[in-house]
C-alpha positions as CSV (number, residue, x, y, z in Angstrom):
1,X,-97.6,-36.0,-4.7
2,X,-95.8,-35.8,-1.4
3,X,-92.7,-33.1,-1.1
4,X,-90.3,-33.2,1.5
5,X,-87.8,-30.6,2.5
6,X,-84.2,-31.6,2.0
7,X,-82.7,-30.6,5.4
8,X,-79.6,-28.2,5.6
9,X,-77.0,-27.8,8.0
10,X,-76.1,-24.5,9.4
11,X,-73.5,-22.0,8.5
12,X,-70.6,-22.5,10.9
13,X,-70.1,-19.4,13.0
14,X,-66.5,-19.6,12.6
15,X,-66.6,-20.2,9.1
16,X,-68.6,-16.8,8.5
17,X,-66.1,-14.9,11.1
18,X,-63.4,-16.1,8.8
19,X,-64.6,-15.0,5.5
20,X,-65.3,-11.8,6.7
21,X,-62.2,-10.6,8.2
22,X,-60.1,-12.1,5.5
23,X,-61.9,-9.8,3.2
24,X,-62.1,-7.2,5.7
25,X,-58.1,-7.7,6.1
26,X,-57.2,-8.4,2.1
27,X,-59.3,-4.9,1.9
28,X,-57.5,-2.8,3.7
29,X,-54.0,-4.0,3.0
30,X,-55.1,-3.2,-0.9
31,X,-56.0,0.5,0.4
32,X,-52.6,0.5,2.3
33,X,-50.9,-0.4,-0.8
34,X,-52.3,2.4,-2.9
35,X,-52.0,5.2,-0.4
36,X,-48.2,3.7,-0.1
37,X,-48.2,4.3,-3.5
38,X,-49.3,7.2,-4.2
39,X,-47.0,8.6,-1.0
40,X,-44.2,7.3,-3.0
41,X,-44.9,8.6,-6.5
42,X,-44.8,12.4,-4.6
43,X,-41.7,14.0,-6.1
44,X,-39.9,14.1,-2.4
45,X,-40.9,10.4,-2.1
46,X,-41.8,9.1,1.0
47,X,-39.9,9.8,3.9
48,X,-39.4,6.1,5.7
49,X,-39.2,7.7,8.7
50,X,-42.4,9.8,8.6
51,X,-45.6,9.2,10.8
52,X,-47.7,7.9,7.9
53,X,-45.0,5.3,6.9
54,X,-44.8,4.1,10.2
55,X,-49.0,3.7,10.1
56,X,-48.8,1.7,6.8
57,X,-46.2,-0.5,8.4
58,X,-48.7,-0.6,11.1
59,X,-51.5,-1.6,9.5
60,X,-49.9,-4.4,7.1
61,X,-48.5,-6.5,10.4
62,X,-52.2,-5.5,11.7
63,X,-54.0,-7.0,8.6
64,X,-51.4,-10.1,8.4
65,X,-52.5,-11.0,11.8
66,X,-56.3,-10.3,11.2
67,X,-55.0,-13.1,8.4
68,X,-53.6,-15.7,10.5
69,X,-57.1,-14.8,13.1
70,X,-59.1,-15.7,9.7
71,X,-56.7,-18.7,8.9
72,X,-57.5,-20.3,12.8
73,X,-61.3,-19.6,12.3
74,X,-61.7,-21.0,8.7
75,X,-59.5,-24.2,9.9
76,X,-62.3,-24.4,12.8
77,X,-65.0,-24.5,10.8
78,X,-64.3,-26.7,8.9
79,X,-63.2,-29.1,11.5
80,X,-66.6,-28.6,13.4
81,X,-69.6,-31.5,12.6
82,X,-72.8,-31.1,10.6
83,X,-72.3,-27.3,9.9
84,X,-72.0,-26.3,5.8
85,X,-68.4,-25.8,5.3
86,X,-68.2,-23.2,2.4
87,X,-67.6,-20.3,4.6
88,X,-65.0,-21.8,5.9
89,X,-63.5,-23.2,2.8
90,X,-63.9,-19.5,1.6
91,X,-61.9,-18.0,5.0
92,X,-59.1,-20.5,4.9
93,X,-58.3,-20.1,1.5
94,X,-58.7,-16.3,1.4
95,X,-56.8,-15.8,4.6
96,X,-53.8,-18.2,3.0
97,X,-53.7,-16.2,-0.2
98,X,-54.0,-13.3,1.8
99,X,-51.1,-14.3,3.9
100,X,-48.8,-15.4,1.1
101,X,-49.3,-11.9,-0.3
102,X,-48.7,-10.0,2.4
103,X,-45.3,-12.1,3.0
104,X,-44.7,-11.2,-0.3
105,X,-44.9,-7.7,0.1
106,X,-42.8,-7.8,2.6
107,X,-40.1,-9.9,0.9
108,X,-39.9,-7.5,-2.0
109,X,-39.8,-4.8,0.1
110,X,-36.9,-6.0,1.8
111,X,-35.1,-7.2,-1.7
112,X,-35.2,-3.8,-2.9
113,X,-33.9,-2.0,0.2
114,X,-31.1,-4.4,0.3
């Protein structure tokens, strides 16, 4: 009995890239949001003003572009020929849920200021 090896394409590059800093990303906006709230649930709040409110605001336009870096890589990958496509699959659609919940964020945050 003869065996022969089915042959397997490579992991795209960009696909991998993509995974990884959308998760990388969706992780540290979720560690934003709970020191955010736990600054707020202090009894004095959380001073909008203050140096670590301005960091948080930092970091969530910082992690929604590390999104929209993840978005382009995953849409790469799975443009590019005779590479596996799940990492890429993965990115795009992490990065995109990623993106639509950090927009989110920010919409609610503006509704209840206003």
């Amino acid at each position: 009995m003869h065996h022969t090896a089915i042959p397997t394409q490579p992991h795209s590059g960009a696909g991998i890239a993509s995974f990884i800093i959308s998760l990388a990303a969706s992780t540290v906006l979720l560690i934003a949001m709970g020191i955010a709230e736990a600054l707020e649930s202090r009894p004095s709040g959380m001073n909008e003003e203050s140096a670590s409110a301005i960091m948080l605001g930092i970091v969530v336009i910082l992690t929604a572009l590390a999104q929209f870096a993840a978005l382009g890589l995953g849409i790469a990958a799975l443009v590019q020929a005779g590479r596996n496509k799940i990492f890429g699959v993965l990115g795009t659609v992490f990065a995109a849920t990623g993106l639509v919940g950090t927009l989110m964020l920010l919409l609610l945050g503006a509704l209840l200021e206003g």
